[in-house]
C-alpha positions as CSV (number, residue, x, y, z in Angstrom):
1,X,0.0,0.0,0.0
2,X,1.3,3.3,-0.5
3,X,0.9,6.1,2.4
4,X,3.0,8.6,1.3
5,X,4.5,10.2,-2.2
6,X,7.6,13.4,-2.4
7,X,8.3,14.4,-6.0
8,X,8.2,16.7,-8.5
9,X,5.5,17.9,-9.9
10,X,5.1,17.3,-13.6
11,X,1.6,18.6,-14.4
12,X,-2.0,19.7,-12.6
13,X,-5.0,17.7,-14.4
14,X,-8.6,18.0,-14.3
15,X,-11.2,15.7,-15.4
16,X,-14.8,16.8,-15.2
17,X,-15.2,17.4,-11.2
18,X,-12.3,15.5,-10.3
19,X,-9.0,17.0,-10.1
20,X,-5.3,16.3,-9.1
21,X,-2.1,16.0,-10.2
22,X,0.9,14.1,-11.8
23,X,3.7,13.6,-9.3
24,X,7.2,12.1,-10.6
25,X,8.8,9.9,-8.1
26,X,12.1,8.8,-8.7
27,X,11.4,8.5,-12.6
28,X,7.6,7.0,-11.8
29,X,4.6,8.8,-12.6
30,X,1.9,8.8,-9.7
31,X,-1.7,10.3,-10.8
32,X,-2.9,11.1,-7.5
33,X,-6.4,12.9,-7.1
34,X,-6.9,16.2,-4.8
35,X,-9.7,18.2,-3.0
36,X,-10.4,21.0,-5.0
37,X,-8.7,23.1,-2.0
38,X,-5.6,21.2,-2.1
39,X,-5.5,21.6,-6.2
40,X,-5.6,25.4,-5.9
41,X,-3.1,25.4,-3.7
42,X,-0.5,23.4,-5.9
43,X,2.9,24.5,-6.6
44,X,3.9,25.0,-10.4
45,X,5.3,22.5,-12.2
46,X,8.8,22.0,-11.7
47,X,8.5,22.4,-7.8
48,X,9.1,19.7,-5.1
49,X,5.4,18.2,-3.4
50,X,5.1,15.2,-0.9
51,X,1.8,14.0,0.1
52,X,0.3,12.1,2.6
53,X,-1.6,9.0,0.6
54,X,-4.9,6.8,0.5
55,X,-4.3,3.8,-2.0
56,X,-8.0,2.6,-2.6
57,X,-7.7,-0.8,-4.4
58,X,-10.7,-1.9,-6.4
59,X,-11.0,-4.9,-8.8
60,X,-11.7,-2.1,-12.0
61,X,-9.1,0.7,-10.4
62,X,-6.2,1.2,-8.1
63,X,-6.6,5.0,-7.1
64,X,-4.7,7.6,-5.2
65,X,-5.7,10.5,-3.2
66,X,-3.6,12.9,-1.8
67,X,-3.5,15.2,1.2
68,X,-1.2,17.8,2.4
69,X,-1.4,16.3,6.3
70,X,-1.8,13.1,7.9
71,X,-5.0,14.5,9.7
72,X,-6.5,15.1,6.6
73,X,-5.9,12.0,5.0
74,X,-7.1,10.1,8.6
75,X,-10.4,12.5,8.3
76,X,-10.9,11.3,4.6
77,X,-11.4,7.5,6.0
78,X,-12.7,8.4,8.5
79,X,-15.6,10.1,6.1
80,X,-15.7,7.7,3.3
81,X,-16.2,4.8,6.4
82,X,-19.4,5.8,6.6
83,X,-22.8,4.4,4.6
84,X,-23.4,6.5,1.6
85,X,-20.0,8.5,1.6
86,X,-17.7,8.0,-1.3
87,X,-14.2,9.2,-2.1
88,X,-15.5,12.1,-4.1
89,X,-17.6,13.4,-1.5
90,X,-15.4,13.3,0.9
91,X,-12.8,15.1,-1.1
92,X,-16.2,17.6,-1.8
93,X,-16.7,17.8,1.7
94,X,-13.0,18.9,2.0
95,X,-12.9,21.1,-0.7
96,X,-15.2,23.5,0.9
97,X,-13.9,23.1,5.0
98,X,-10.8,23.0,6.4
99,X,-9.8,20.2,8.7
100,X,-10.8,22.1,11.7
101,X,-14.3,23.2,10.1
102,X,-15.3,20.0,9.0
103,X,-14.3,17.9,12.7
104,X,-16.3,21.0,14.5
105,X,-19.3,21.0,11.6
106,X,-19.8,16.9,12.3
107,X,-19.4,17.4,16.0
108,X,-21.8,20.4,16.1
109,X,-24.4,18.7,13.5
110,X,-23.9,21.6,11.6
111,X,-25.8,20.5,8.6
112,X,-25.4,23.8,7.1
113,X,-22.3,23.8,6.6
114,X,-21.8,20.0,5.4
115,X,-24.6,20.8,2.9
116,X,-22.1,23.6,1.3
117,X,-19.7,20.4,-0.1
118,X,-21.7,19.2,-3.6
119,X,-23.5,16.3,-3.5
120,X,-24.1,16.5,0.4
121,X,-28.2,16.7,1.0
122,X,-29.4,16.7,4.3
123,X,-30.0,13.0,5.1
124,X,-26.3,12.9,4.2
125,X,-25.1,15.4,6.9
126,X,-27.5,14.2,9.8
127,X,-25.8,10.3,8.7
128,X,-22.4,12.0,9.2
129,X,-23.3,13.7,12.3
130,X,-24.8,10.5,14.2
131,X,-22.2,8.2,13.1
132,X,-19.3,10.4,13.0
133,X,-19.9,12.5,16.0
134,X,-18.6,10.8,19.0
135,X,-15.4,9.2,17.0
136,X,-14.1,12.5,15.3
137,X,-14.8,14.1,19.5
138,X,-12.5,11.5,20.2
139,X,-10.0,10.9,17.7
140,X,-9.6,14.8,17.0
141,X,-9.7,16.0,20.8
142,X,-7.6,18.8,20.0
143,X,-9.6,20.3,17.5
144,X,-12.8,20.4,19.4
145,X,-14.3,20.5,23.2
146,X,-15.9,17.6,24.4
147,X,-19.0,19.5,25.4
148,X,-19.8,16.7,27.5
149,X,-20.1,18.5,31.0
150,X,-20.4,22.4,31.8
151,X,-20.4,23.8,34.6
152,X,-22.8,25.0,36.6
153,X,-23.8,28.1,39.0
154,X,-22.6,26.3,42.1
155,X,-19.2,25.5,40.4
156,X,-20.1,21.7,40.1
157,X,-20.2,20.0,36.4
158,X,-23.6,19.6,34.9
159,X,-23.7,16.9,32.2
160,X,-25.2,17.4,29.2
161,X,-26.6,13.8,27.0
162,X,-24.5,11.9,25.2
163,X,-25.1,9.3,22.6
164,X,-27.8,9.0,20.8
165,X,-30.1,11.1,23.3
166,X,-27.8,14.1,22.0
167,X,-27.8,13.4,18.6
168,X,-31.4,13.6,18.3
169,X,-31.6,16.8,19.7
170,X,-29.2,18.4,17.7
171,X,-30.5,16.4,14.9
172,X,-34.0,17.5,15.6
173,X,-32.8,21.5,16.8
174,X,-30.7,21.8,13.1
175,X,-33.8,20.6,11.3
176,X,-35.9,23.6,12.8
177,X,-33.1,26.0,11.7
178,X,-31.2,26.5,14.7
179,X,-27.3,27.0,14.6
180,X,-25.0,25.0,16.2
181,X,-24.1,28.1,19.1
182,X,-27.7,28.3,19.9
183,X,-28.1,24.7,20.3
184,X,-24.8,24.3,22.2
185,X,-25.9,26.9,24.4
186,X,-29.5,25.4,25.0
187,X,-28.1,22.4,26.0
188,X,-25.6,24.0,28.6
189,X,-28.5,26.2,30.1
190,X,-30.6,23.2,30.5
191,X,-28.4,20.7,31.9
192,X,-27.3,23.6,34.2
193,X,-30.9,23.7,35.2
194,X,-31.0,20.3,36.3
195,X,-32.3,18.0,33.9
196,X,-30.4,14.8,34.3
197,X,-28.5,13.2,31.7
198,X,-30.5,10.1,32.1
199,X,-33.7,11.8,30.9
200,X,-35.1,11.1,27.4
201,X,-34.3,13.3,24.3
202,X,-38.1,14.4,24.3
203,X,-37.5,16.1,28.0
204,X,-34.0,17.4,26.5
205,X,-35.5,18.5,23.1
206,X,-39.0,20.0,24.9
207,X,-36.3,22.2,27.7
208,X,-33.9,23.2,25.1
209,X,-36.8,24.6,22.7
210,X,-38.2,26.3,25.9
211,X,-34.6,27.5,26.7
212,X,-34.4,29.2,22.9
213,X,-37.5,30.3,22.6
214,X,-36.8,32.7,26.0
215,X,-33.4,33.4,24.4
216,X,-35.0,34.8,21.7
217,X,-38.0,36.9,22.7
């Protein structure tokens, strides 16, 4: 398998939607396919590039997609794991968000901003979210908060669902058109408010849309 390419760069190519380029490697010729962010960003021909590498292996194609960091290429499997999510979306979904973004847009259920990457429709986005969400909090700690447990007025944590309870929530809260701050937020204020973790996502989902609607008015 082949993680990891440094050569020169011969030439940029694109073919319909896909893009990428041809990278010389010690006299071999590697066509290895790009987000469009990491295409734009391409050095001109002639220049030195090494990047980090998927090898997908298929009985009709061997292909290669490249990525300028290790974290990007573990987010790419990481995306393309789950049902429904090919290579090219994935490479869609980071075309449009950075590492960093696209973590914190799973985490958050931000469907908005998934829906951005073409090809990504909303049952897409809430799939990522649910089956994404805890892994990417875990695997990618650095790029996001847990927002497990806040803390409350008496300086002790209040816990917040996890699981499944949250993602409905969020899933649910999105759907209606709320952003990911205000839904953060809601379910801070409520679990500061007592409701315990253990409580269903209707008593979760009925508080927090209690919580915003206040916030609002």
């Amino acid at each position: 398998m082949i993680g990891w390419l440094q050569g020169r760069v011969a030439e940029q190519w694109q073919q319909a939607h896909r893009c990428g380029v041809l990278l010389i490697c010690q006299g071999v010729g590697y066509e290895v396919q790009l987000s469009s962010r990491q295409w734009q960003r391409l050095p001109e021909a002639g220049s030195d590039l090494s990047l980090h590498v998927h090898h997908s292996i298929r009985d009709d194609a061997w292909t290669l997609y490249g990525f300028a960091t290790r974290q990007e290429r573990d987010l790419f499997r990481e995306l393309v794991a789950v049902s429904g999510v090919g290579p090219q979306m994935a490479l869609a979904l980071l075309g449009v968000l950075e590492v960093e973004a696209l973590v914190r847009a799973i985490v958050h259920s931000d469907l908005r901003s998934l829906c951005q990457a073409p090809g990504v429709g909303k049952r897409t986005a809430e799939r990522l979210a649910v089956e994404l969400r805890r892994r990417l909090q875990e695997r990618f700690a650095g790029l996001v908060d847990p927002l497990d447990a806040e803390e409350s007025g008496d300086g002790t944590l209040a816990s917040a669902p996890s699981g499944p309870c949250r993602d409905e929530v969020q899933i649910t809260l999105a759907a209606l058109g709320y952003e990911p701050l205000e839904i953060h937020r809601a379910l801070r204020a409520v679990a500061a408010g007592g409701l315990a973790e253990a409580d269903g996502p209707d008593d979760w989902l009925r508080e927090c849309l209690r919580w915003l609607s206040r916030a609002v008015a």
